[in-house]
LUMTI-157079 format. One record per residue: x negated, y, z of N, C-alpha, C, O in turn. Coordinates in steps of 0.2 Angstrom, whole numbers, padded with zeros to 4 digits. Layout:
<rec <X Y Z> <X Y Z> <X Y Z> <X Y Z>>;
...
end
This chain:
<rec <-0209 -0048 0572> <-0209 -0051 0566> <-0209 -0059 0567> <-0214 -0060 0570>>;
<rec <-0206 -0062 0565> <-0206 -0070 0565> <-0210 -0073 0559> <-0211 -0072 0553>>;
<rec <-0214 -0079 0563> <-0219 -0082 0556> <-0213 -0084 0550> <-0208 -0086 0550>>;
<rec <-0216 -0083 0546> <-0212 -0085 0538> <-0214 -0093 0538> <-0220 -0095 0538>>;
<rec <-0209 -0096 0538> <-0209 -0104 0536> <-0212 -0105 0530> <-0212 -0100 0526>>;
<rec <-0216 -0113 0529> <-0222 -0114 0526> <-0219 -0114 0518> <-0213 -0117 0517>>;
<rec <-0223 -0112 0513> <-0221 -0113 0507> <-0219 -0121 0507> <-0221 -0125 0511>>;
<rec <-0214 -0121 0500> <-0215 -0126 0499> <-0219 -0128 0491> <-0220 -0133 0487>>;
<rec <-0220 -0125 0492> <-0224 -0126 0484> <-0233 -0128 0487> <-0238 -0131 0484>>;
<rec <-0234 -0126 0494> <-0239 -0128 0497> <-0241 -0135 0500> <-0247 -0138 0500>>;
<rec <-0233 -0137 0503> <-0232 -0144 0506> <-0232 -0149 0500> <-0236 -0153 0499>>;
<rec <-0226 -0146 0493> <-0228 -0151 0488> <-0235 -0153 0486> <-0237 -0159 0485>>;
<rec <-0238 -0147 0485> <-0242 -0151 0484> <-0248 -0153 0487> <-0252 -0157 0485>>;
<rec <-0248 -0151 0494> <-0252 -0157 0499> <-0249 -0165 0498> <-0253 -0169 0498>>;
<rec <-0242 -0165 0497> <-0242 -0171 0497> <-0243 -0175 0492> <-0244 -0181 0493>>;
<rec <-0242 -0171 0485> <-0242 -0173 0476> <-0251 -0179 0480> <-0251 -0184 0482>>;
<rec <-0257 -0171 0480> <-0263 -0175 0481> <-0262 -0181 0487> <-0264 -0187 0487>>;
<rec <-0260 -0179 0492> <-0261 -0187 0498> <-0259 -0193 0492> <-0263 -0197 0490>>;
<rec <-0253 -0191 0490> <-0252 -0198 0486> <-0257 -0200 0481> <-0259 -0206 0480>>;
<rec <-0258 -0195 0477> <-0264 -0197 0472> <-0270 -0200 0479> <-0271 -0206 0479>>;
<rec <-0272 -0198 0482> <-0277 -0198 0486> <-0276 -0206 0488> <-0281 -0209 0488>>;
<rec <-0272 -0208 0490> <-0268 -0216 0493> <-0269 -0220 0488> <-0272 -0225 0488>>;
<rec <-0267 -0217 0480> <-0265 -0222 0475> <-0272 -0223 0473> <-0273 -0229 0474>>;
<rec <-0278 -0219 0472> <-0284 -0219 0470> <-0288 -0224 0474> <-0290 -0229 0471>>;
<rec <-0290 -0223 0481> <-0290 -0229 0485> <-0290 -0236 0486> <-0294 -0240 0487>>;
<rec <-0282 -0237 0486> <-0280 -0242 0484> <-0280 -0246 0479> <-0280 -0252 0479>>;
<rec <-0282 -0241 0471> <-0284 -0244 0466> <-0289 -0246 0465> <-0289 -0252 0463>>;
<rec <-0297 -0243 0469> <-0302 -0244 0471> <-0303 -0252 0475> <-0307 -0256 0474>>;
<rec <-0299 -0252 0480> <-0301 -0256 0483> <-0297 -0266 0481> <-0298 -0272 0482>>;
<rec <-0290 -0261 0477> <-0288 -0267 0472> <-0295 -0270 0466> <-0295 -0276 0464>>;
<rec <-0298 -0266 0465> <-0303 -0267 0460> <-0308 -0271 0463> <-0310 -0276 0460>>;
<rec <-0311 -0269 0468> <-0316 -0272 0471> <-0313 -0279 0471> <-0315 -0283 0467>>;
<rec <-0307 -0281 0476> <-0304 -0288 0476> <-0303 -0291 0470> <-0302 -0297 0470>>;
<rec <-0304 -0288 0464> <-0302 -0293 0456> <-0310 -0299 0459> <-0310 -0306 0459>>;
<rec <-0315 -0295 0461> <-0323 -0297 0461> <-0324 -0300 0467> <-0329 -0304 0468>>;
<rec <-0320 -0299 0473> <-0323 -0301 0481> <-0317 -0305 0481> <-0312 -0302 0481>>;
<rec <-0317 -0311 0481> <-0312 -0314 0485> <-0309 -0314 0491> <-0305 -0318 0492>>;
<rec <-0311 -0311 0496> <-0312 -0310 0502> <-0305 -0306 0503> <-0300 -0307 0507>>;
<rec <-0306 -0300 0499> <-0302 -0295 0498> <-0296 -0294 0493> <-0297 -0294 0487>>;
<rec <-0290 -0293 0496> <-0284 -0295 0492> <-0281 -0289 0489> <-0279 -0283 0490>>;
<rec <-0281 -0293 0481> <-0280 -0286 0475> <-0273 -0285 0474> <-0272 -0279 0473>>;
<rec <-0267 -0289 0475> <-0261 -0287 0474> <-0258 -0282 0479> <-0255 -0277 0478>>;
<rec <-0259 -0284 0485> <-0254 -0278 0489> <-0258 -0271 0487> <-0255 -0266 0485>>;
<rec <-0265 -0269 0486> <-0267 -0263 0484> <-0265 -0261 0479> <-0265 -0255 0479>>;
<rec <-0264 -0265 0474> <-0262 -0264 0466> <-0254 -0260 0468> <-0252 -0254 0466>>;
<rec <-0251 -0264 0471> <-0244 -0262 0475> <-0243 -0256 0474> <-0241 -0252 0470>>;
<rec <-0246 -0254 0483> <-0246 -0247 0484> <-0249 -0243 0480> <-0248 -0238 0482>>;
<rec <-0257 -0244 0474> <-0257 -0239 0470> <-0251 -0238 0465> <-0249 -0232 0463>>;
<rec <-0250 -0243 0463> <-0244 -0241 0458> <-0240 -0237 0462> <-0239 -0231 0460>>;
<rec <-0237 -0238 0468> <-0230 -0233 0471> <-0232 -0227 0472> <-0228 -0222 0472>>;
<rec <-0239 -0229 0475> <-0241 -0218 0475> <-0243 -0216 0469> <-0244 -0210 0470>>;
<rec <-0246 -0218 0463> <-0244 -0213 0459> <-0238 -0213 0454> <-0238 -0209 0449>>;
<rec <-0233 -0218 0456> <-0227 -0217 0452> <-0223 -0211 0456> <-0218 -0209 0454>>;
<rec <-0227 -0210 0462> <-0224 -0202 0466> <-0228 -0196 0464> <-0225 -0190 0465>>;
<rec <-0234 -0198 0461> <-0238 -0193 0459> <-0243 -0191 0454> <-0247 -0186 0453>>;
<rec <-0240 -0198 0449> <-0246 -0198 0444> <-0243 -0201 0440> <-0245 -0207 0440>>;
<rec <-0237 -0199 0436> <-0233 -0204 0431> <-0235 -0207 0427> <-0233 -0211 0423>>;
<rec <-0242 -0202 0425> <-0246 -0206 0417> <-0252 -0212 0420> <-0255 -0216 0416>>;
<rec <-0254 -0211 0427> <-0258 -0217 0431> <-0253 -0224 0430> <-0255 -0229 0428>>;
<rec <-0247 -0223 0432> <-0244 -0223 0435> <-0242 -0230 0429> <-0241 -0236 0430>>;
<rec <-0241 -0226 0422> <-0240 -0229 0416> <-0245 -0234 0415> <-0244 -0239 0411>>;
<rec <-0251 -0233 0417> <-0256 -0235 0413> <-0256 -0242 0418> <-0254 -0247 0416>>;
<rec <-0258 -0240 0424> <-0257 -0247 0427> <-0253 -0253 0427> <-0254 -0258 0427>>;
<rec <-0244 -0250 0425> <-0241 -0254 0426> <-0243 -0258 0416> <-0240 -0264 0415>>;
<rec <-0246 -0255 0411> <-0249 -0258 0404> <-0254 -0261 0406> <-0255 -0265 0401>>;
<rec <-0259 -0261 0410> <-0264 -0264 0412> <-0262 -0272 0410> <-0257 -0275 0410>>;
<rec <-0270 -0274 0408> <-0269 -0282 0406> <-0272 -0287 0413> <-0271 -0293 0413>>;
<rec <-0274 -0283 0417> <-0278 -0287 0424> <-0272 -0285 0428> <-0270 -0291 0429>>;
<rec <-0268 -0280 0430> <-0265 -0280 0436> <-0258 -0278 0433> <-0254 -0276 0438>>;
<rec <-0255 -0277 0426> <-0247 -0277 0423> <-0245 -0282 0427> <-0240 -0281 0430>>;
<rec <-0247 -0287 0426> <-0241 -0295 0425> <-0241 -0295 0432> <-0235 -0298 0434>>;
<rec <-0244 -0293 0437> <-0241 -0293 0445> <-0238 -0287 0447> <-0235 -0287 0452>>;
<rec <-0238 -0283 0444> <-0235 -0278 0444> <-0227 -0278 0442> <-0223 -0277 0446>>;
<rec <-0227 -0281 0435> <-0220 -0282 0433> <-0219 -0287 0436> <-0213 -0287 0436>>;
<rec <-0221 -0291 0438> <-0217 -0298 0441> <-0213 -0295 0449> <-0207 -0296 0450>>;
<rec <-0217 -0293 0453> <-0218 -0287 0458> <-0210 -0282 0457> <-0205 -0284 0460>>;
<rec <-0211 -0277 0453> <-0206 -0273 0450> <-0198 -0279 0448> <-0192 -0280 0450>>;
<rec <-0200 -0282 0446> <-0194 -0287 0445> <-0190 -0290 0449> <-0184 -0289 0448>>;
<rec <-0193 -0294 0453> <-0191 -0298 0459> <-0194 -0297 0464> <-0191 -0298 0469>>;
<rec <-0198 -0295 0465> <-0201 -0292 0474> <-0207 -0301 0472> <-0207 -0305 0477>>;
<rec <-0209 -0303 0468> <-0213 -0308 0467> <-0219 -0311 0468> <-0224 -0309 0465>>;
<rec <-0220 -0315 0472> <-0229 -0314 0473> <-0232 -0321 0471> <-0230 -0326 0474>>;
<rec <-0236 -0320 0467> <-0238 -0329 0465> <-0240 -0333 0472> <-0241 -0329 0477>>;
<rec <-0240 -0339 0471> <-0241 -0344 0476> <-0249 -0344 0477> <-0253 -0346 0482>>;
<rec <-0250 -0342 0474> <-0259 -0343 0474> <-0260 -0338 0479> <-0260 -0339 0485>>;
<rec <-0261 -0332 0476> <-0259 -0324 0480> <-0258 -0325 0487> <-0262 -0323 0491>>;
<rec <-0252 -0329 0489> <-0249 -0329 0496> <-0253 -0336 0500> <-0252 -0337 0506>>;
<rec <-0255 -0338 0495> <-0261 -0343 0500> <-0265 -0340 0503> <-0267 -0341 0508>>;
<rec <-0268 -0336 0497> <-0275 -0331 0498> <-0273 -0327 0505> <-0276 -0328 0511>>;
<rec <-0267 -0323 0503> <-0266 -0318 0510> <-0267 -0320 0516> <-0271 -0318 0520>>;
<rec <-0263 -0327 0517> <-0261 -0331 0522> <-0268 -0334 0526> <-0269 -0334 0532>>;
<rec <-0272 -0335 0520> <-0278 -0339 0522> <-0283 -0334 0526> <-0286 -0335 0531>>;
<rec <-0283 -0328 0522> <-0287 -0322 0526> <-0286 -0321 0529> <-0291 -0318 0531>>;
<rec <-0279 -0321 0532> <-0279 -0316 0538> <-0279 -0321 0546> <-0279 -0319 0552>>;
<rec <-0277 -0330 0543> <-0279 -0334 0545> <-0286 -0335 0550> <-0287 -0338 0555>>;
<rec <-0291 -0332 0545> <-0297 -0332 0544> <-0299 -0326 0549> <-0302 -0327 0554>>;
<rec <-0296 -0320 0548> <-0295 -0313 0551> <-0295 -0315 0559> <-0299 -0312 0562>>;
<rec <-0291 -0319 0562> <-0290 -0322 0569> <-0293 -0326 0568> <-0294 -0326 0574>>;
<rec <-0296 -0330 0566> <-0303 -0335 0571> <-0308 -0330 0573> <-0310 -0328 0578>>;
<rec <-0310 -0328 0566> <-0316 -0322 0568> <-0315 -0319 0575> <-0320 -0319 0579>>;
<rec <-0310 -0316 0576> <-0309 -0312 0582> <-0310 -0313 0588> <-0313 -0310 0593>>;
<rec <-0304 -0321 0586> <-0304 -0326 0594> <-0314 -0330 0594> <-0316 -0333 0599>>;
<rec <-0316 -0330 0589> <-0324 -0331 0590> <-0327 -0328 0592> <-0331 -0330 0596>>;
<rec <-0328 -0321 0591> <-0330 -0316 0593> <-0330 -0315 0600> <-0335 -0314 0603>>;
<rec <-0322 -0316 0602> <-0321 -0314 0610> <-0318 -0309 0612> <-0319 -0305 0617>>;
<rec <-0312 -0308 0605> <-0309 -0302 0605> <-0305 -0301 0612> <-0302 -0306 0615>>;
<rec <-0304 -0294 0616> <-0298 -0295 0622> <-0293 -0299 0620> <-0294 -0302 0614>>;
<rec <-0286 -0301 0624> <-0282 -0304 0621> <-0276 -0297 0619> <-0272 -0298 0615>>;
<rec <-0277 -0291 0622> <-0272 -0286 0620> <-0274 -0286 0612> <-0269 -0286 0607>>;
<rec <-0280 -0286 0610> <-0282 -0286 0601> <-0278 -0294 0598> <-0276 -0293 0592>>;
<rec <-0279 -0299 0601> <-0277 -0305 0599> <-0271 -0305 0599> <-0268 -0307 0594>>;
<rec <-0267 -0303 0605> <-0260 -0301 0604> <-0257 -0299 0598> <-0253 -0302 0594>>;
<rec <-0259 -0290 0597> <-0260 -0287 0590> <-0260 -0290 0585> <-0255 -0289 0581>>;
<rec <-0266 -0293 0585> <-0268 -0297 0577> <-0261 -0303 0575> <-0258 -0304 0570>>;
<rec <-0260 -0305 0580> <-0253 -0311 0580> <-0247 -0307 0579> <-0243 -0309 0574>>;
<rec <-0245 -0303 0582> <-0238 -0298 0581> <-0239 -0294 0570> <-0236 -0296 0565>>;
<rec <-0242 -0291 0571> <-0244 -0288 0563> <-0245 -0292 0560> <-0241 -0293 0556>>;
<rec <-0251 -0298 0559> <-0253 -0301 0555> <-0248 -0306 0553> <-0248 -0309 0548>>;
<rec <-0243 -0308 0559> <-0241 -0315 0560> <-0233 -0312 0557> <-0229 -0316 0557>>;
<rec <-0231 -0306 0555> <-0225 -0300 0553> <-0229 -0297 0546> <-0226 -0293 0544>>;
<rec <-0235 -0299 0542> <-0236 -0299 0537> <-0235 -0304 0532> <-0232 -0305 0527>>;
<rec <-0238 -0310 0538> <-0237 -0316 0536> <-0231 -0318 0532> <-0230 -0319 0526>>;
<rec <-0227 -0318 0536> <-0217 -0316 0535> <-0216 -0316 0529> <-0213 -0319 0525>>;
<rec <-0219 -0311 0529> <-0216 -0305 0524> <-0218 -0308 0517> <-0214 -0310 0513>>;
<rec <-0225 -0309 0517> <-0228 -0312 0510> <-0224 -0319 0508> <-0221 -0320 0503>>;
<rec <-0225 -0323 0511> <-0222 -0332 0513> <-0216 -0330 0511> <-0214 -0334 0507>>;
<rec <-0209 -0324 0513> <-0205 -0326 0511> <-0200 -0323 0501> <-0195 -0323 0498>>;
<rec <-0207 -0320 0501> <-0206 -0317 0495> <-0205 -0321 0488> <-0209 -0325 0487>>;
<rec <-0202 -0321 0483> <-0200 -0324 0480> <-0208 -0328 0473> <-0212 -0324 0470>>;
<rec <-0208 -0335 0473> <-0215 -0336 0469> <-0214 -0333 0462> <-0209 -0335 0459>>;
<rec <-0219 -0330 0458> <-0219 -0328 0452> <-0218 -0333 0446> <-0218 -0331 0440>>;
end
């Protein structure tokens, strides 16, 4: 007898929860950022929005109605938009991210790293259109 392939009613919904699980987090740690400036609230707001518009369409709803995190949300959803403020912040942190590292006395295979991701985040953000 050969094994019987996995349900799929099993996998959906392993996957339904990871996304809920991803968006939950993500909202959490967007929330802490509204309070820490340290920590940046738009790209988590992002991806919570995206995993519960996979898995939680009434979160999903509520976020993008929210009065703290809507207007970056639809500006976000409209034009792929990130205010100037925002992408200073990003920029600045992760700025900030590599001195710590190179003060610290990070190897250079980690410094390398940090420069190839952070400096292809960078990119990313910087070339985004402003709100």
């Amino acid at each position: 007898m050969t094994n019987p392939a996995p349900r799929n009613g099993t996998r959906a919904f392993l996957s339904l929860w990871g996304w809920r699980v991803l968006g939950g987090t993500a909202l959490f740690l967007g929330a802490i950022g509204v309070v820490l400036p340290l920590l940046p609230t738009t790209p988590f707001i992002i991806l919570a929005a995206f995993s519960f518009a996979k898995s939680a369409p009434g979160l999903h709803a509520r976020l993008v109605q929210s009065q703290t995190f809507g207007p970056a949300l639809a500006s976000w959803q409209s034009n792929g938009a990130i205010a100037p403020k925002h992408k200073a912040m990003a920029v600045g942190m992760m700025t900030a991210a590599f001195i710590g590292a190179l003060v610290a006395g990070a190897p250079a295979y980690a410094l390398g790293l940090q420069v190839l991701f952070m400096g292809g985040a960078a990119i990313f953000v910087l070339t985004r259109p402003p709100r």
